[in-house]
N, C-alpha and C positions, 0 to 999 in steps of 0.2 A: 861530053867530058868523061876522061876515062878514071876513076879510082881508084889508088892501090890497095892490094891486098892488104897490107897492114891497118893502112886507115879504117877498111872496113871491119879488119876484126876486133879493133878501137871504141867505134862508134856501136859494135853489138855490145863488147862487154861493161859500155856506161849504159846502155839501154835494160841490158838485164840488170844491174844495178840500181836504177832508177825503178824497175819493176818488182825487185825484191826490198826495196826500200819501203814502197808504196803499199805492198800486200802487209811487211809487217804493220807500216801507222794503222792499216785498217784493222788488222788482227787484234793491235793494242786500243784502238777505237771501241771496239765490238766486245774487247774483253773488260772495260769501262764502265760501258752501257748494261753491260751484264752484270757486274759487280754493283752498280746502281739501282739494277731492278731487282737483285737479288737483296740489296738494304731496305731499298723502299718495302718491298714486299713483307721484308722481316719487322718493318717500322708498323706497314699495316695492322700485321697481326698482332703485335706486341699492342697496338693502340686498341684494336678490339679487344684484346684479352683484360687491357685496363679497364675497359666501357662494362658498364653494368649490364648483365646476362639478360638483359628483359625480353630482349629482340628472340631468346633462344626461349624462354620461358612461354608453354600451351596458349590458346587463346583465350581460355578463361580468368585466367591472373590480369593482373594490373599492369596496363603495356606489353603483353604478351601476343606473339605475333607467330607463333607455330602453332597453324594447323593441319590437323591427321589428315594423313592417303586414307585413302581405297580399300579396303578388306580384303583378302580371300573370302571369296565365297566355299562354302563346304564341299569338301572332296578336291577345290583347282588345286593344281601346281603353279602357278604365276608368282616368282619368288621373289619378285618385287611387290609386293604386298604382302603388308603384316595380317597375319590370321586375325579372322570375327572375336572381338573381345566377350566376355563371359561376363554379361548383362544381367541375367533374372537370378533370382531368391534362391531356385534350387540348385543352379551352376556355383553360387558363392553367399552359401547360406552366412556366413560368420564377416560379411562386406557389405557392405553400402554400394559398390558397384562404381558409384560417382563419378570418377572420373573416367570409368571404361565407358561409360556411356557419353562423356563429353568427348567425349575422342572417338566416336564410331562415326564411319562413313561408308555405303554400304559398294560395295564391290561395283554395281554398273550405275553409280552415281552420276555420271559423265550422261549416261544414254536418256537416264532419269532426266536430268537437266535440261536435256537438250529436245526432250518431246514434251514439256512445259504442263506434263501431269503434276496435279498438284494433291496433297490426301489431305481429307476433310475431317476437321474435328468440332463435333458439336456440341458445344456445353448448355447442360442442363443445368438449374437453380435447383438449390436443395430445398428443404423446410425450413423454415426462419426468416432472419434478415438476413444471412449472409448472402451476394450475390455475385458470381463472377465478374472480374471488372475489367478482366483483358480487352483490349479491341478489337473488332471483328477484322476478316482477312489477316492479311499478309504482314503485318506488321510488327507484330512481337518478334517475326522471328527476324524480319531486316535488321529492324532498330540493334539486335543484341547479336550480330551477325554469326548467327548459326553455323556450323560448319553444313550442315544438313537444314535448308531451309526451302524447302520444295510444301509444302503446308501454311493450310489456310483453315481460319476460326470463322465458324459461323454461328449462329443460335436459331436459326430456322430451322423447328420443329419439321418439314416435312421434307428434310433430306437424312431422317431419321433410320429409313431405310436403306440408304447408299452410304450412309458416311464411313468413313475406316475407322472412325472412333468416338464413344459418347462417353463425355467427361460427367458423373452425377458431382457434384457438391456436398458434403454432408450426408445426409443422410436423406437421400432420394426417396420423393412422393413416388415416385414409380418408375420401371425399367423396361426398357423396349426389348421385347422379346425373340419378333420374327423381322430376319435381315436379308435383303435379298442379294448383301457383300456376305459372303461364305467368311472373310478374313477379317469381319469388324472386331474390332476391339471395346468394350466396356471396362472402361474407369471409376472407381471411386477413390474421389482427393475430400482427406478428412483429417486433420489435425487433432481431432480429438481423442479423448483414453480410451473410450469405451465406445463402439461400433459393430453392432451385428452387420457383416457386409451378406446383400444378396446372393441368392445363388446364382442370377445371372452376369455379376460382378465377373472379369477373371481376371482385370488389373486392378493393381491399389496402390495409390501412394498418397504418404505420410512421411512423418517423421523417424518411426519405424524402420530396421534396416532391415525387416523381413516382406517389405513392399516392393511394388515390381518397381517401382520410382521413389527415390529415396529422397524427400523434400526437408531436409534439418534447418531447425532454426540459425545453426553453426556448423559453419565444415570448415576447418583448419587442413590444409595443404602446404606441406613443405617443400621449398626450391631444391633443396635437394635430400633426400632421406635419410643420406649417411649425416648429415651436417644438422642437429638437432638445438645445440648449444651454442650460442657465441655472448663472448666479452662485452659487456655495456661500461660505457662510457661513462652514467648518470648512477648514483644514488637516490635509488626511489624512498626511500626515507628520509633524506634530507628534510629539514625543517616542519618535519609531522609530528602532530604534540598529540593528536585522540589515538585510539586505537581502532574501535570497532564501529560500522554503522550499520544502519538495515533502514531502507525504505518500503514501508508495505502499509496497506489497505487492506488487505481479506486477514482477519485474526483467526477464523475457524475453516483450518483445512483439514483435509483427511488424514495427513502426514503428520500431525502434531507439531509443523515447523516453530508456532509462537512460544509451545511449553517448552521447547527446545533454546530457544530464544532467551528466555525467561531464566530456565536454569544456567546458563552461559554467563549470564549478565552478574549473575554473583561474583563467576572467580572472577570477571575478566571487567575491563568498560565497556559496554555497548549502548549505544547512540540509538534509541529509535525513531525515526521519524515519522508522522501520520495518524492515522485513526488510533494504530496500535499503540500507540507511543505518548508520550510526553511533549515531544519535541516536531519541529514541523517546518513543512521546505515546499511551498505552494506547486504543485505540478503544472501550475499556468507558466510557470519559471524553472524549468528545466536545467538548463543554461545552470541557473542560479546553486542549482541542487548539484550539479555536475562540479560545478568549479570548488564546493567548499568540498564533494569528495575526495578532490585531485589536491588539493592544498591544504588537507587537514589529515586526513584516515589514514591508515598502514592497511585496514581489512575489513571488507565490505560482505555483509551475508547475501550471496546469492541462492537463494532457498525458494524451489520449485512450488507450488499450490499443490501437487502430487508427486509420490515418489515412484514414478514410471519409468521402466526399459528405453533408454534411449532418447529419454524427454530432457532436453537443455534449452532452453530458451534464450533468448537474448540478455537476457539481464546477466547472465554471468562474463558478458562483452561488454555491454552499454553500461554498465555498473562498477564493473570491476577493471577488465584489462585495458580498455577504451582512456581511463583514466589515471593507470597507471599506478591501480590499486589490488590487494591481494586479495583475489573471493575466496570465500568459505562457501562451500558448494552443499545444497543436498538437494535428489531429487533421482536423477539416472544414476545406475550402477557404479562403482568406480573404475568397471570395465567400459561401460559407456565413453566414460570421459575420456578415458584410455586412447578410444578410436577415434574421437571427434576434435580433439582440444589437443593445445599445445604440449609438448611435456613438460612437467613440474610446472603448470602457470597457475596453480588452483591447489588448494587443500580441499578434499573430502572430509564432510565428518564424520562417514561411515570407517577411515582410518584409525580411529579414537574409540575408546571404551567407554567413553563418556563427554558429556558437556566439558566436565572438572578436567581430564585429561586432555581436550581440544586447547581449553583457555592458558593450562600449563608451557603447552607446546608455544599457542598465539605471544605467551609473555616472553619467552625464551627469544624469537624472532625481534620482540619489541627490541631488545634489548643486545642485539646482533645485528649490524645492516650486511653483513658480508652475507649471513644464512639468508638473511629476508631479501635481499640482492639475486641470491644464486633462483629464487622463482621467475624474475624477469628474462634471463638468459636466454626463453624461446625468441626473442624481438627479433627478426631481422632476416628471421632461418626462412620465415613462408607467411602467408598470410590467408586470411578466411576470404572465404571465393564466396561470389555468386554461383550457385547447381543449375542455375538457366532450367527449369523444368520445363517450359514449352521446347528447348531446343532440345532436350533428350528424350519428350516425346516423341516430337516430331521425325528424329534419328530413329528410335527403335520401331514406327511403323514402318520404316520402310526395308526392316530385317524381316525377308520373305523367310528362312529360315522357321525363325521364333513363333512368325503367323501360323505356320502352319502344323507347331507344336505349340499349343496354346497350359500353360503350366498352370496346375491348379492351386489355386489360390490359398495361403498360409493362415489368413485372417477369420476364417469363419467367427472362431469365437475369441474376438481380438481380446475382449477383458480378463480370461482367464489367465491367471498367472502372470501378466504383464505389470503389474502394480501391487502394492503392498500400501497398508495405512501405516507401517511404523517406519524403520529402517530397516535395511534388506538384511536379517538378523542369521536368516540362511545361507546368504553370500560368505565367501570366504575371505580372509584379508588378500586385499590387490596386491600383484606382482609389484614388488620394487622393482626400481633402474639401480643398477651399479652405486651409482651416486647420489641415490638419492637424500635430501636432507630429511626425510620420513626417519630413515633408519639410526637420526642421531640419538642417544640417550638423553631423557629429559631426569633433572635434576631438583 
Protein backbone atom coordinates (compact mmCIF):
# COMPACT_ATOMS: atom_id res chain seq x y z
CA UNK A 1 0.00 0.00 0.00
CA UNK A 2 1.43 3.09 -1.29
CA UNK A 3 1.22 6.45 1.01
CA UNK A 4 1.06 9.94 0.04
CA UNK A 5 3.46 12.40 0.73
CA UNK A 6 1.22 14.51 2.48
CA UNK A 7 -0.26 11.87 4.75
CA UNK A 8 3.11 11.10 5.78
CA UNK A 9 4.18 14.57 6.68
CA UNK A 10 0.58 14.45 8.69
CA UNK A 11 1.25 11.69 10.77
CA UNK A 12 5.09 12.92 11.60
CA UNK A 13 3.86 16.32 12.80
CA UNK A 14 1.02 14.76 15.31
CA UNK A 15 3.76 12.33 16.27
CA UNK A 16 6.14 15.20 17.20
CA UNK A 17 3.42 16.61 18.86
CA UNK A 18 2.41 13.83 20.78
CA UNK A 19 6.28 13.70 21.68
CA UNK A 20 6.60 17.38 22.79
CA UNK A 21 3.51 17.06 24.64
CA UNK A 22 4.73 14.04 26.63
CA UNK A 23 8.41 15.45 27.31
CA UNK A 24 6.65 18.62 28.75
CA UNK A 25 3.91 16.38 31.28
CA UNK A 26 7.35 14.86 32.43
CA UNK A 27 9.30 18.13 32.77
CA UNK A 28 6.01 19.41 34.77
CA UNK A 29 6.01 15.73 36.56
CA UNK A 30 9.74 16.21 37.64
CA UNK A 31 9.42 19.71 38.42
CA UNK A 32 6.58 18.63 41.20
CA UNK A 33 8.40 15.91 42.57
CA UNK A 34 11.12 18.60 43.04
CA UNK A 35 9.13 21.16 44.39
CA UNK A 36 7.84 18.40 46.90
CA UNK A 37 11.34 17.29 47.97
CA UNK A 38 12.42 20.59 48.18
CA UNK A 39 9.10 21.30 50.85
CA UNK A 40 9.63 18.07 52.47
CA UNK A 41 13.14 18.64 52.96
CA UNK A 42 12.43 22.27 54.22
CA UNK A 43 9.55 20.73 56.54
CA UNK A 44 12.47 18.37 57.81
CA UNK A 45 14.61 20.88 58.91
CA UNK A 46 12.34 23.27 60.13
CA UNK A 47 10.97 20.10 62.44
CA UNK A 48 14.53 19.50 63.62
CA UNK A 49 15.19 22.99 64.25
CA UNK A 50 11.83 22.78 66.59
CA UNK A 51 13.05 19.34 68.42
CA UNK A 52 15.17 20.08 71.39
CA UNK A 53 19.05 20.19 70.54
CA UNK A 54 19.87 17.23 72.77
CA UNK A 55 20.67 14.89 69.92
CA UNK A 56 23.60 17.81 69.02
CA UNK A 57 24.54 18.22 72.70
CA UNK A 58 28.39 16.06 73.91
CA UNK A 59 27.92 12.68 75.34
CA UNK A 60 28.21 13.70 78.71
CA UNK A 61 24.95 15.81 79.13
CA UNK A 62 21.70 14.39 79.59
CA UNK A 63 20.53 12.61 76.17
CA UNK A 64 23.46 13.89 74.50
CA UNK A 65 24.66 11.88 71.74
CA UNK A 66 27.87 13.72 70.18
CA UNK A 67 30.79 12.20 70.48
CA UNK A 68 34.50 13.47 69.66
CA UNK A 69 36.76 12.32 66.54
CA UNK A 70 40.17 11.39 66.62
CA UNK A 71 43.00 13.91 67.46
CA UNK A 72 45.92 14.99 65.60
CA UNK A 73 48.50 13.47 66.88
CA UNK A 74 51.65 16.29 67.37
CA UNK A 75 53.32 17.52 64.32
CA UNK A 76 50.44 15.55 61.65
CA UNK A 77 48.83 17.37 59.05
CA UNK A 78 45.43 15.23 58.68
CA UNK A 79 42.95 18.34 58.64
CA UNK A 80 40.24 16.17 59.37
CA UNK A 81 41.07 16.00 62.78
CA UNK A 82 40.69 18.48 65.46
CA UNK A 83 44.15 19.06 67.40
CA UNK A 84 45.16 17.13 71.08
CA UNK A 85 43.08 19.20 73.57
CA UNK A 86 45.25 20.84 76.48
CA UNK A 87 44.65 18.44 79.40
CA UNK A 88 47.32 18.90 82.29
CA UNK A 89 47.64 21.64 85.10
CA UNK A 90 50.64 23.28 83.34
CA UNK A 91 48.97 23.80 79.65
CA UNK A 92 45.77 25.56 81.44
CA UNK A 93 46.78 26.34 84.99
CA UNK A 94 43.65 28.81 85.58
CA UNK A 95 40.96 25.56 84.02
CA UNK A 96 39.66 22.40 85.24
CA UNK A 97 40.46 20.98 81.82
CA UNK A 98 36.84 18.97 82.19
CA UNK A 99 35.44 18.91 79.46
CA UNK A 100 38.81 18.75 77.18
CA UNK A 101 39.32 15.63 78.58
CA UNK A 102 35.68 14.45 78.05
CA UNK A 103 36.14 14.97 74.60
CA UNK A 104 39.67 13.51 73.88
CA UNK A 105 40.25 10.57 71.71
CA UNK A 106 43.41 9.74 70.74
CA UNK A 107 44.51 10.04 67.09
CA UNK A 108 45.12 5.93 66.21
CA UNK A 109 42.12 4.94 68.44
CA UNK A 110 40.70 2.91 65.51
CA UNK A 111 44.19 0.70 65.62
CA UNK A 112 43.85 0.74 69.41
CA UNK A 113 40.61 -0.76 69.25
CA UNK A 114 40.99 -2.97 66.94
CA UNK A 115 44.21 -4.93 68.50
CA UNK A 116 41.98 -5.34 71.63
CA UNK A 117 44.98 -3.94 73.99
CA UNK A 118 43.54 -2.97 76.99
CA UNK A 119 45.73 -0.37 79.88
CA UNK A 120 45.56 -1.62 83.35
CA UNK A 121 44.67 0.31 86.25
CA UNK A 122 45.40 -0.78 89.75
CA UNK A 123 43.89 0.71 92.63
CA UNK A 124 45.38 0.61 95.76
CA UNK A 125 43.29 1.11 99.45
CA UNK A 126 44.49 4.07 101.21
CA UNK A 127 44.59 4.34 105.35
CA UNK A 128 41.41 4.16 106.88
CA UNK A 129 37.99 3.08 106.03
CA UNK A 130 37.76 4.46 102.89
CA UNK A 131 37.89 1.83 100.23
CA UNK A 132 37.62 1.86 96.58
CA UNK A 133 34.32 0.56 95.31
CA UNK A 134 34.47 0.62 91.52
CA UNK A 135 34.29 -2.93 89.90
CA UNK A 136 36.92 -4.79 88.69
CA UNK A 137 37.46 -5.13 84.74
CA UNK A 138 35.77 -3.44 82.11
CA UNK A 139 32.87 -2.26 83.40
CA UNK A 140 32.76 1.24 84.61
CA UNK A 141 33.89 2.27 81.52
CA UNK A 142 30.91 0.09 79.28
CA UNK A 143 28.29 0.90 81.77
CA UNK A 144 28.87 5.06 81.33
CA UNK A 145 30.07 4.48 77.56
CA UNK A 146 33.29 5.97 77.42
CA UNK A 147 34.15 7.68 74.30
CA UNK A 148 37.82 6.10 75.14
CA UNK A 149 37.10 2.72 76.79
CA UNK A 150 39.91 0.33 75.96
CA UNK A 151 40.80 -0.04 79.97
CA UNK A 152 40.39 -2.40 82.65
CA UNK A 153 40.37 -2.16 86.75
CA UNK A 154 41.98 -4.60 88.64
CA UNK A 155 43.32 -4.75 92.41
CA UNK A 156 45.85 -7.60 92.11
CA UNK A 157 48.82 -6.39 93.77
CA UNK A 158 51.10 -8.35 91.44
CA UNK A 159 50.44 -6.64 88.19
CA UNK A 160 52.07 -3.80 90.08
CA UNK A 161 54.86 -3.78 87.90
CA UNK A 162 53.15 -3.74 84.45
CA UNK A 163 50.13 -1.72 85.05
CA UNK A 164 50.00 1.89 83.18
CA UNK A 165 48.59 3.06 86.32
CA UNK A 166 48.42 2.81 90.21
CA UNK A 167 45.39 4.77 91.60
CA UNK A 168 46.61 5.33 95.90
CA UNK A 169 43.37 6.42 97.71
CA UNK A 170 43.93 8.92 100.41
CA UNK A 171 46.76 8.91 101.73
CA UNK A 172 48.82 5.77 100.63
CA UNK A 173 50.50 3.04 103.25
CA UNK A 174 53.13 2.94 100.52
CA UNK A 175 54.23 3.45 96.77
CA UNK A 176 55.62 1.25 94.39
CA UNK A 177 58.67 2.49 93.29
CA UNK A 178 60.36 0.24 90.59
CA UNK A 179 58.28 -0.50 87.13
CA UNK A 180 59.20 -2.47 84.59
CA UNK A 181 56.24 -0.06 82.25
CA UNK A 182 58.97 3.00 81.66
CA UNK A 183 55.19 4.99 80.94
CA UNK A 184 53.28 3.86 84.33
CA UNK A 185 51.51 6.51 85.70
CA UNK A 186 50.87 6.99 89.64
CA UNK A 187 47.81 8.56 90.97
CA UNK A 188 46.68 10.02 94.07
CA UNK A 189 42.70 10.58 94.33
CA UNK A 190 42.07 12.46 97.74
CA UNK A 191 39.34 14.92 98.42
CA UNK A 192 40.65 16.11 101.28
CA UNK A 193 42.25 19.81 102.48
CA UNK A 194 45.33 18.99 103.46
CA UNK A 195 47.77 16.19 101.80
CA UNK A 196 51.51 15.80 101.64
CA UNK A 197 51.41 13.98 98.22
CA UNK A 198 54.63 11.66 97.67
CA UNK A 199 57.28 12.19 95.68
CA UNK A 200 56.59 9.19 93.66
CA UNK A 201 52.94 10.55 93.03
CA UNK A 202 53.04 12.62 89.48
CA UNK A 203 49.21 12.47 88.96
CA UNK A 204 46.54 13.79 91.33
CA UNK A 205 43.13 14.32 91.39
CA UNK A 206 40.78 16.08 93.47
CA UNK A 207 38.70 18.64 93.69
CA UNK A 208 41.37 21.18 93.06
CA UNK A 209 41.74 22.66 89.68
CA UNK A 210 45.48 22.49 89.94
CA UNK A 211 45.18 18.41 89.66
CA UNK A 212 45.97 16.41 86.77
CA UNK A 213 42.17 15.16 86.97
CA UNK A 214 39.82 17.49 88.15
CA UNK A 215 37.02 15.54 90.39
CA UNK A 216 34.37 18.57 91.72
CA UNK A 217 31.70 17.88 93.76
CA UNK A 218 29.73 20.35 91.04
CA UNK A 219 30.43 21.17 87.38
CA UNK A 220 27.94 23.38 85.77
CA UNK A 221 28.09 23.30 81.97
CA UNK A 222 26.25 25.44 79.60
CA UNK A 223 24.41 24.40 76.37
CA UNK A 224 25.54 27.14 74.88
CA UNK A 225 27.95 29.90 76.37
CA UNK A 226 26.66 32.88 74.76
CA UNK A 227 23.17 32.09 76.24
CA UNK A 228 23.64 32.38 80.02
CA UNK A 229 20.13 33.84 81.08
CA UNK A 230 16.77 32.99 80.14
CA UNK A 231 13.04 34.00 81.23
CA UNK A 232 11.29 31.70 83.95
CA UNK A 233 7.94 31.11 83.87
CA UNK A 234 7.54 30.58 87.85
CA UNK A 235 7.83 32.89 90.84
CA UNK A 236 10.11 31.20 93.18
CA UNK A 237 8.70 33.11 95.94
CA UNK A 238 5.34 32.55 95.52
CA UNK A 239 3.68 31.58 98.80
CA UNK A 240 7.10 31.56 101.00
CA UNK A 241 6.56 33.06 104.48
CA UNK A 242 10.23 32.18 106.43
CA UNK A 243 13.30 33.56 105.18
CA UNK A 244 16.45 31.83 106.03
CA UNK A 245 17.39 28.13 106.96
CA UNK A 246 20.59 26.21 107.84
CA UNK A 247 20.90 22.56 108.30
CA UNK A 248 24.05 21.57 110.21
CA UNK A 249 25.63 19.04 112.81
CA UNK A 250 29.50 20.23 113.10
CA UNK A 251 29.02 23.75 115.43
CA UNK A 252 33.05 24.02 115.71
CA UNK A 253 34.61 24.53 112.26
CA UNK A 254 37.83 26.21 111.37
CA UNK A 255 35.97 28.91 109.22
CA UNK A 256 33.82 30.27 112.11
CA UNK A 257 30.75 29.53 109.79
CA UNK A 258 28.35 29.06 113.27
CA UNK A 259 29.59 32.69 114.70
CA UNK A 260 28.82 33.87 111.46
CA UNK A 261 25.45 32.26 111.59
CA UNK A 262 24.84 33.69 114.90
CA UNK A 263 25.60 37.18 113.95
CA UNK A 264 23.23 36.96 110.77
CA UNK A 265 20.40 35.77 112.87
CA UNK A 266 20.00 39.20 114.65
CA UNK A 267 19.33 41.51 111.53
CA UNK A 268 17.66 38.73 109.69
CA UNK A 269 15.16 35.28 110.51
CA UNK A 270 17.35 32.29 110.45
CA UNK A 271 15.92 28.76 110.90
CA UNK A 272 18.48 26.40 112.45
CA UNK A 273 17.98 23.03 112.37
CA UNK A 274 19.90 20.15 114.26
CA UNK A 275 22.52 19.80 117.08
CA UNK A 276 23.24 23.60 116.38
CA UNK A 277 19.89 24.78 116.62
CA UNK A 278 16.71 24.89 118.30
CA UNK A 279 14.79 23.52 115.69
CA UNK A 280 15.00 19.91 114.06
CA UNK A 281 14.27 17.92 110.80
CA UNK A 282 15.31 14.07 111.51
CA UNK A 283 17.84 13.19 108.65
CA UNK A 284 16.26 9.57 108.52
CA UNK A 285 13.66 11.86 106.63
CA UNK A 286 15.28 13.77 104.11
CA UNK A 287 12.29 13.86 101.84
CA UNK A 288 10.72 15.45 104.85
CA UNK A 289 13.65 18.22 105.31
CA UNK A 290 13.58 18.75 101.53
CA UNK A 291 10.08 19.56 101.03
CA UNK A 292 9.51 22.04 103.95
CA UNK A 293 12.80 23.84 102.20
CA UNK A 294 11.19 23.98 98.80
CA UNK A 295 7.74 25.18 100.29
CA UNK A 296 8.76 27.44 103.10
CA UNK A 297 12.48 29.28 102.57
CA UNK A 298 13.41 32.11 100.10
CA UNK A 299 17.46 31.27 101.51
CA UNK A 300 19.19 28.56 102.49
CA UNK A 301 22.94 28.71 104.22
CA UNK A 302 25.13 26.64 102.19
CA UNK A 303 28.34 27.09 104.29
CA UNK A 304 31.45 24.76 103.76
CA UNK A 305 33.11 22.97 107.16
CA UNK A 306 36.34 24.98 105.59
CA UNK A 307 37.00 27.89 103.71
CA UNK A 308 39.13 26.21 100.78
CA UNK A 309 40.22 27.11 97.00
CA UNK A 310 37.83 25.46 94.98
CA UNK A 311 35.97 23.42 97.69
CA UNK A 312 31.86 23.33 96.85
CA UNK A 313 30.17 20.52 97.87
CA UNK A 314 26.87 19.37 97.14
CA UNK A 315 24.90 20.98 99.55
CA UNK A 316 24.89 24.18 97.82
CA UNK A 317 22.84 21.85 94.81
CA UNK A 318 21.02 19.38 97.18
CA UNK A 319 20.10 22.19 99.58
CA UNK A 320 19.58 25.17 97.69
CA UNK A 321 19.06 25.11 93.79
CA UNK A 322 17.84 21.37 93.71
CA UNK A 323 14.80 23.03 95.63
CA UNK A 324 14.50 25.95 94.10
CA UNK A 325 15.87 27.89 97.04
CA UNK A 326 18.41 30.91 97.15
CA UNK A 327 21.98 29.66 98.90
CA UNK A 328 24.13 31.89 100.84
CA UNK A 329 27.35 30.31 100.02
CA UNK A 330 30.80 30.42 102.14
CA UNK A 331 33.52 28.28 101.86
CA UNK A 332 35.53 28.64 97.94
CA UNK A 333 36.49 31.84 96.65
CA UNK A 334 34.04 33.89 94.84
CA UNK A 335 36.30 33.28 91.92
CA UNK A 336 35.69 29.66 92.68
CA UNK A 337 32.14 29.84 92.16
CA UNK A 338 32.65 31.97 89.25
CA UNK A 339 34.05 28.93 87.31
CA UNK A 340 32.00 26.12 88.71
CA UNK A 341 28.34 27.35 89.37
CA UNK A 342 25.76 28.91 87.48
CA UNK A 343 25.79 32.67 87.11
CA UNK A 344 23.94 34.75 89.67
CA UNK A 345 22.44 31.43 91.18
CA UNK A 346 24.17 32.02 94.61
CA UNK A 347 25.03 34.95 96.97
CA UNK A 348 28.58 34.99 98.49
CA UNK A 349 29.05 36.27 101.77
CA UNK A 350 32.52 37.20 101.05
CA UNK A 351 30.38 40.00 98.78
CA UNK A 352 29.27 41.78 102.11
CA UNK A 353 31.06 43.71 104.63
CA UNK A 354 29.42 42.06 107.21
CA UNK A 355 26.64 39.60 108.61
CA UNK A 356 24.52 43.11 109.09
CA UNK A 357 25.16 44.01 105.45
CA UNK A 358 24.37 40.39 103.93
CA UNK A 359 20.80 40.37 106.10
CA UNK A 360 20.11 44.10 104.70
CA UNK A 361 20.61 42.92 101.12
CA UNK A 362 18.63 39.25 102.08
CA UNK A 363 15.65 41.78 103.39
CA UNK A 364 15.69 43.85 100.26
CA UNK A 365 15.12 40.45 98.05
CA UNK A 366 12.46 39.48 100.65
CA UNK A 367 10.70 42.09 99.84
CA UNK A 368 11.13 42.10 95.62
CA UNK A 369 10.34 38.80 93.85
CA UNK A 370 11.41 40.32 90.45
CA UNK A 371 15.27 40.92 92.01
CA UNK A 372 14.94 37.46 94.07
CA UNK A 373 13.38 36.00 90.50
CA UNK A 374 16.34 37.53 88.39
CA UNK A 375 18.92 34.60 90.67
CA UNK A 376 16.94 31.67 88.98
CA UNK A 377 17.43 32.89 85.39
CA UNK A 378 20.52 30.29 85.11
CA UNK A 379 17.50 27.25 84.79
CA UNK A 380 17.31 25.87 81.44
CA UNK A 381 20.87 27.43 79.87
CA UNK A 382 22.87 23.91 80.89
CA UNK A 383 23.04 21.60 83.57
CA UNK A 384 25.59 19.91 86.13
CA UNK A 385 27.27 16.99 84.43
CA UNK A 386 28.70 13.91 85.62
CA UNK A 387 33.11 14.38 84.94
CA UNK A 388 33.08 10.55 84.43
CA UNK A 389 36.60 10.23 86.09
CA UNK A 390 37.32 6.62 85.19
CA UNK A 391 36.52 7.75 81.51
CA UNK A 392 39.09 10.68 81.60
CA UNK A 393 41.42 8.45 83.03
CA UNK A 394 41.12 6.00 80.94
CA UNK A 395 41.34 8.79 77.83
CA UNK A 396 44.38 10.51 79.06
CA UNK A 397 46.55 7.06 79.27
CA UNK A 398 46.28 6.59 76.29
CA UNK A 399 47.94 10.14 75.22
CA UNK A 400 51.45 8.82 74.24
CA UNK A 401 52.31 12.43 73.96
CA UNK A 402 51.64 13.39 77.71
CA UNK A 403 53.39 9.79 78.90
CA UNK A 404 56.23 10.73 77.70
CA UNK A 405 56.42 14.12 79.19
CA UNK A 406 55.33 13.33 82.60
CA UNK A 407 54.57 17.25 84.33
CA UNK A 408 55.59 17.70 87.66
CA UNK A 409 53.21 17.71 90.17
CA UNK A 410 51.71 21.23 91.73
CA UNK A 411 50.56 19.56 95.03
CA UNK A 412 53.67 19.02 97.03
CA UNK A 413 52.58 21.13 99.66
CA UNK A 414 48.80 21.00 98.96
CA UNK A 415 47.92 23.05 102.51
CA UNK A 416 49.92 25.97 102.07
CA UNK A 417 47.97 28.81 101.22
CA UNK A 418 44.97 26.80 99.93
CA UNK A 419 42.70 27.46 102.96
CA UNK A 420 42.21 30.35 105.42
CA UNK A 421 40.23 29.89 109.13
CA UNK A 422 38.33 33.33 108.50
CA UNK A 423 37.11 34.74 105.08
CA UNK A 424 39.45 35.12 102.28
CA UNK A 425 40.02 38.87 103.79
CA UNK A 426 42.94 39.21 101.18
CA UNK A 427 40.70 38.34 98.27
CA UNK A 428 39.64 41.21 96.39
CA UNK A 429 35.80 42.09 95.58
CA UNK A 430 34.65 39.56 92.55
CA UNK A 431 34.16 40.88 89.28
CA UNK A 432 30.46 41.85 88.65
CA UNK A 433 28.46 40.84 85.40
CA UNK A 434 26.88 43.95 83.59
CA UNK A 435 23.62 43.11 85.37
CA UNK A 436 24.31 42.17 88.13
CA UNK A 437 21.54 42.55 91.02
CA UNK A 438 24.93 42.74 93.48
CA UNK A 439 25.52 46.22 92.21
CA UNK A 440 21.89 47.46 93.28
CA UNK A 441 22.01 50.14 96.09
CA UNK A 442 20.78 48.88 99.54
CA UNK A 443 18.68 51.30 101.33
Amino acid sequence: MRISYKKCIFFTLICAFLLTFCLNAKKDEGEVQLKKKVVSGKAKLDARRRQKPSSNRPWYMKDGALYPQPHRARGSRLESYPFAPRFIPDQLPLNDRIVSQLMYVPHNYTEIKASGKLKTLLTFNGQGRRKWTVMKGRHVFLKHKCPVDTCEITDDIFTASTADMILYLDLPRETKKQSKNPKQVSLLYSMANYVSVPDAINWTASYRRDSTIVTPYVKWVYYDPSVQQKKQDRNYAANKTKKVAWFVSNCNTENGRYKYALELQKYIEVDIYGVCGKLKCSQSTPNKCYKLLENDYKFYLAFENANCKDYISEKYVVYGLDRGVLPIVMGARPADFQELAPRNSYIHVEEYSSPKELADYLNVLDKDDDLYNSYFMWRGTGEFINTHFWCRACAMLHNEDELQMPHKTRLQKRGIGMCTQGLWKRMTRPRFFPDSPYKRNIK
